[in-house]
C-alpha positions in Angstrom: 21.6 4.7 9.1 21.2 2.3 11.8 21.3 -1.4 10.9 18.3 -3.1 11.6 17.6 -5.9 14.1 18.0 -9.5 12.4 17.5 -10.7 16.2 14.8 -9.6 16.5 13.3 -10.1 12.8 15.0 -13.9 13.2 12.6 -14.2 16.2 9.3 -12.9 14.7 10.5 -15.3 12.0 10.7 -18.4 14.1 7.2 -17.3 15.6 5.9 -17.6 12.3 7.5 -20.9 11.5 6.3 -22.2 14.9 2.7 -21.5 14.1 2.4 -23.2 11.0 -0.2 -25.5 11.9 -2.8 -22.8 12.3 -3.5 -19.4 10.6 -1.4 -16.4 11.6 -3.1 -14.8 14.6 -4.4 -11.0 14.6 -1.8 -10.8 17.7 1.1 -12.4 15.5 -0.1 -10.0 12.7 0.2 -6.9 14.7 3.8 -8.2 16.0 4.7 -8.7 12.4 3.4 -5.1 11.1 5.6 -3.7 13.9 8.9 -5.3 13.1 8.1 -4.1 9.1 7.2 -0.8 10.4 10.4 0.0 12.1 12.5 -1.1 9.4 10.2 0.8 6.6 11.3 4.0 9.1 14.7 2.8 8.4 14.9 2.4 5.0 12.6 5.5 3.7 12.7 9.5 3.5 8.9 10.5 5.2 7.9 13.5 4.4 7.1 15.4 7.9 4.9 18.6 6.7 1.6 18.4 8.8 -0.2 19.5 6.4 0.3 17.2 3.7 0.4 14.5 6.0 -2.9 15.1 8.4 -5.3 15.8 4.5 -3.8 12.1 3.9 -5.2 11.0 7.4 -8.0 12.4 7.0 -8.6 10.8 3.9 -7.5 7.7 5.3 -9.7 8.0 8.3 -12.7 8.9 6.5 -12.5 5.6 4.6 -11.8 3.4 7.5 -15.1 5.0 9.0 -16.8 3.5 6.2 -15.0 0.3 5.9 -15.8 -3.4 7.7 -14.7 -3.2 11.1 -11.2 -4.1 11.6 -9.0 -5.5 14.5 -6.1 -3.3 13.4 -5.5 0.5 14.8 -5.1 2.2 10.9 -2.0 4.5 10.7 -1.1 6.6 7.1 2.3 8.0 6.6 3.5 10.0 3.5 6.7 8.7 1.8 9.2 11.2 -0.2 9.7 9.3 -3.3 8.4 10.4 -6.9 7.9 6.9 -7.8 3.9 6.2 -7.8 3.3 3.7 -5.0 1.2 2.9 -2.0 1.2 -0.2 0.4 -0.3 -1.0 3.3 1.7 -3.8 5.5 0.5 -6.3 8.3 -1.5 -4.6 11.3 -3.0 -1.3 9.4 0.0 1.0 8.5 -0.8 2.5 4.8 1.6 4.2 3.2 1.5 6.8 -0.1 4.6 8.2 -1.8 4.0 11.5 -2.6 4.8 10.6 -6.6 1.1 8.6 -6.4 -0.4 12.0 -4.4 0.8 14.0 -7.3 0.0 12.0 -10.3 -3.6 11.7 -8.5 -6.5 13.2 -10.7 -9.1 14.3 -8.0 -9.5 13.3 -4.3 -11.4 10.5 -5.3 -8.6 8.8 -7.0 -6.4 9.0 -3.6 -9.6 7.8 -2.0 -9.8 5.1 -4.0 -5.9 3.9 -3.8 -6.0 4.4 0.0 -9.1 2.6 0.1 -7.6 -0.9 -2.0 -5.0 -0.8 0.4 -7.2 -0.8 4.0 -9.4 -3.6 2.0 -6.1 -5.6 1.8 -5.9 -4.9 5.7 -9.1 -5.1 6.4 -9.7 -8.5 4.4 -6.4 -10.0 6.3 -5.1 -11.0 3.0 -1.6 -11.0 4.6 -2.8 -13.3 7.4 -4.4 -15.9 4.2 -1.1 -15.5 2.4 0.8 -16.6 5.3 -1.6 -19.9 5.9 -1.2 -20.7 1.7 2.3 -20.4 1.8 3.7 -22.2 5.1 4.2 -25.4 3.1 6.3 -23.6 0.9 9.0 -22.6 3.8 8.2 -19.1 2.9 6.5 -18.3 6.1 9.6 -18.9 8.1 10.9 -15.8 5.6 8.2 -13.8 5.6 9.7 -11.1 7.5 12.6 -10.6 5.5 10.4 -10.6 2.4 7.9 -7.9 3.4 10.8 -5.9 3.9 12.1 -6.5 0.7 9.0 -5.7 -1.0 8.4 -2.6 1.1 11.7 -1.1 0.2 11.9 -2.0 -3.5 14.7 -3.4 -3.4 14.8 -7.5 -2.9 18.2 -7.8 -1.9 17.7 -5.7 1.3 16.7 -8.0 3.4 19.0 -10.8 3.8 22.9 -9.3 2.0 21.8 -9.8 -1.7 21.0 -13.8 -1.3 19.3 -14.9 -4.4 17.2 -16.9 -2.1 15.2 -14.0 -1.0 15.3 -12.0 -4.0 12.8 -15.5 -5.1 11.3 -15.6 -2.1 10.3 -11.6 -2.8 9.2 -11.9 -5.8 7.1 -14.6 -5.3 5.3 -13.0 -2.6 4.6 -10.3 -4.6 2.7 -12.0 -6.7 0.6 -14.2 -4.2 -2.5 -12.2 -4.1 -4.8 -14.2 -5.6 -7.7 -12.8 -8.4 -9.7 -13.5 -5.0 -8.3 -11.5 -3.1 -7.7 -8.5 -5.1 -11.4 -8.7 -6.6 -12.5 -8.6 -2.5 -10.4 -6.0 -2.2 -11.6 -4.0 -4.9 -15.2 -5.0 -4.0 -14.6 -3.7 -0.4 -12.6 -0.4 -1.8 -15.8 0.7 -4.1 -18.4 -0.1 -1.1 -15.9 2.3 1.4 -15.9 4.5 -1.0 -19.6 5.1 -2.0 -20.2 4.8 2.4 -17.5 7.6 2.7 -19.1 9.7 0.0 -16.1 9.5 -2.7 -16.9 8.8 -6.0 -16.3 4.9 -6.9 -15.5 5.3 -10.3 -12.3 7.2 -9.8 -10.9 3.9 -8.4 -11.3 2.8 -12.2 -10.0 6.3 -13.4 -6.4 6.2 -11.5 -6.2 2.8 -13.0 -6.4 3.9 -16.2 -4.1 7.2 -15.5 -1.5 4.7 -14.3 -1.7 2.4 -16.9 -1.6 5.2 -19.6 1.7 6.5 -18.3 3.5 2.6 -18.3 2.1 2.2 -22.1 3.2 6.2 -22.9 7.3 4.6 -22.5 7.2 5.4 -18.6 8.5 2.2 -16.1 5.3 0.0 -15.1 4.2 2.0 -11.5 5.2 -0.6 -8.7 1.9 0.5 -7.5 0.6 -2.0 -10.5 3.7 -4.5 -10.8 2.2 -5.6 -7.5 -1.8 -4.3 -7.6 -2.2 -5.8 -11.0 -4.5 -3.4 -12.7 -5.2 -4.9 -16.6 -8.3 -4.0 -19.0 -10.1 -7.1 -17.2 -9.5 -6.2 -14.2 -10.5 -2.3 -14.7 -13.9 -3.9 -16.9 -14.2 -5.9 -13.6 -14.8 -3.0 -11.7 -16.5 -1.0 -13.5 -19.1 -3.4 -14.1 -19.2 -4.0 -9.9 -19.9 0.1 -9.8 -22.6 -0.4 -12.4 -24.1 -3.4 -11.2 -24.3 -1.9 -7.1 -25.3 1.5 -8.5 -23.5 5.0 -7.1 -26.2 7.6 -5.1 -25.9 11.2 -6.6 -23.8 13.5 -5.7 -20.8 11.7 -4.3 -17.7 13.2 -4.2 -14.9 13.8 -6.8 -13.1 16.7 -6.1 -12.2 19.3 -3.5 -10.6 22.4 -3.1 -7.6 21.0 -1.1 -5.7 18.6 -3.4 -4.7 21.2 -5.9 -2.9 23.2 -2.9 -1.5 19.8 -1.5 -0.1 18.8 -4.6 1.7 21.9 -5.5 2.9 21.9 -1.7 4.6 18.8 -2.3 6.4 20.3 -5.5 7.7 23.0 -3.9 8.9 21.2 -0.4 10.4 17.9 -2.2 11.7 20.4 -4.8 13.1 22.8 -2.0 14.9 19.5 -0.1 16.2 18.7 -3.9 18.3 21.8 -4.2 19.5 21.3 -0.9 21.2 18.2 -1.2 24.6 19.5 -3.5 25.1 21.9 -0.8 25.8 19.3 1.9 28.0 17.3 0.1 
């Protein structure tokens, strides 16, 4: 595996630090998003099969149709990795493992994770993160950590120094209840515009919450979208309070064939692997 560029993450870095007296920029943002996409290509199996990929996209698309407009270009990839996780990083690139496509319900649900994430985009929560935490001296990191969070792993970034592995996890919690109730606000209105059924955002909640409490590992998906009974009463009485118009969408014919494609193509790749050893 190729090692990744600390030159050129040290100078997006310094960028950053340089332009702490104002708000990142939606250039700088884009910049950013393209340093952490290269390295997410680095450090993560993508699953390649058109047509798993293009339903996601079309998903994807469907709900940026119906979201705020946006100065980013929106790109959705499809990650090989059972764990159930999505994340969308700096300048529109969304990505869902297929262990979240899987684990999904009804086409709504997926809707509804997808749309959280291009709310966080949308919103520019990264870019108010950024301004909040320059003081800190975690802008000048910020880099380092969005690879770190992106990965999984907090170490990645910088050899293992316990300095990042702070600086990581502290990021990941730096949403604020703001920002994730705009976010969710934003997801439910995208939703009901793109004809998905809002209350299926509530539902995968609830799925993935189930499995933590049933002895399962928390999701990452919630260790850093906290999803608790508040939060799920939050919505819920959003979706009741802006109404839902009949007949909006909940299922389709197509996720059932997608997610049984995925079982037999990661399965297929697992079987594979002893024989090239």
């Amino acid at each position: 595996m190729k090692k990744p560029d600390r030159r050129a993450l040290t100078a997006i870095a310094v960028c950053l630090a340089l332009s702490a007296c104002s708000t990142l920029s939606v250039q700088q943002e884009k910049k950013l998003g393209y340093e952490v996409q290269r390295q997410v290509r680095e450090e993560f199996q993508f699953l390649r099969d058109p047509v798993i990929v293009n339903y996601v996209r079309g998903i994807g698309d469907q709900i940026v149709r119906a979201s705020p407009p946006s100065p980013f270009d929106f790109r959705f990839y499809v990650i090989e990795d059972e764990m159930i996780n999505a994340f969308a990083i700096p300048g529109g690139a969304v990505y869902i493992n297929t262990g979240l496509i899987t684990s999904a319900s009804n086409v709504a649900e997926l809707a509804g994770v997808l749309a959280h994430e291009i709310a966080h985009v949308t919103a520019r929560h990264v870019a108010q993160n950024y301004k909040r935490q320059r003081n800190t001296g975690l802008a000048a990191q910020l880099v380092s950590v969005l690879i770190a969070i992106v990965s999984g792993n907090s170490y990645i970034a910088q050899g293992g120094q316990t300095a990042t592995s702070i600086a990581a996890q502290a990021y990941m919690n730096t949403y604020t209840q703001d920002a994730e109730s705009e976010a969710d606000a934003l997801a439910v209105d995208s939703m009901v515009a793109a004809g998905f059924d809002p209350q299926a955002l509530v539902t995968m909640f609830q799925t993935l919450q189930a499995e933590a409490q049933g002895g399962y590992a928390m999701p990452q998906f919630l260790q850093s979208h906290p999803a608790t009974s508040e939060r799920i009463q939050s919505v819920s009485a959003l979706i009741r309070a802006r109404g839902s118009p009949q007949g909006l969408r909940l299922e389709d014919r197509k996720l059932p064939i997608i997610k049984e494609r995925i079982r037999l193509i990661v399965g297929t790749d697992m079987e594979r692997e002893p024989e090239s050893l």
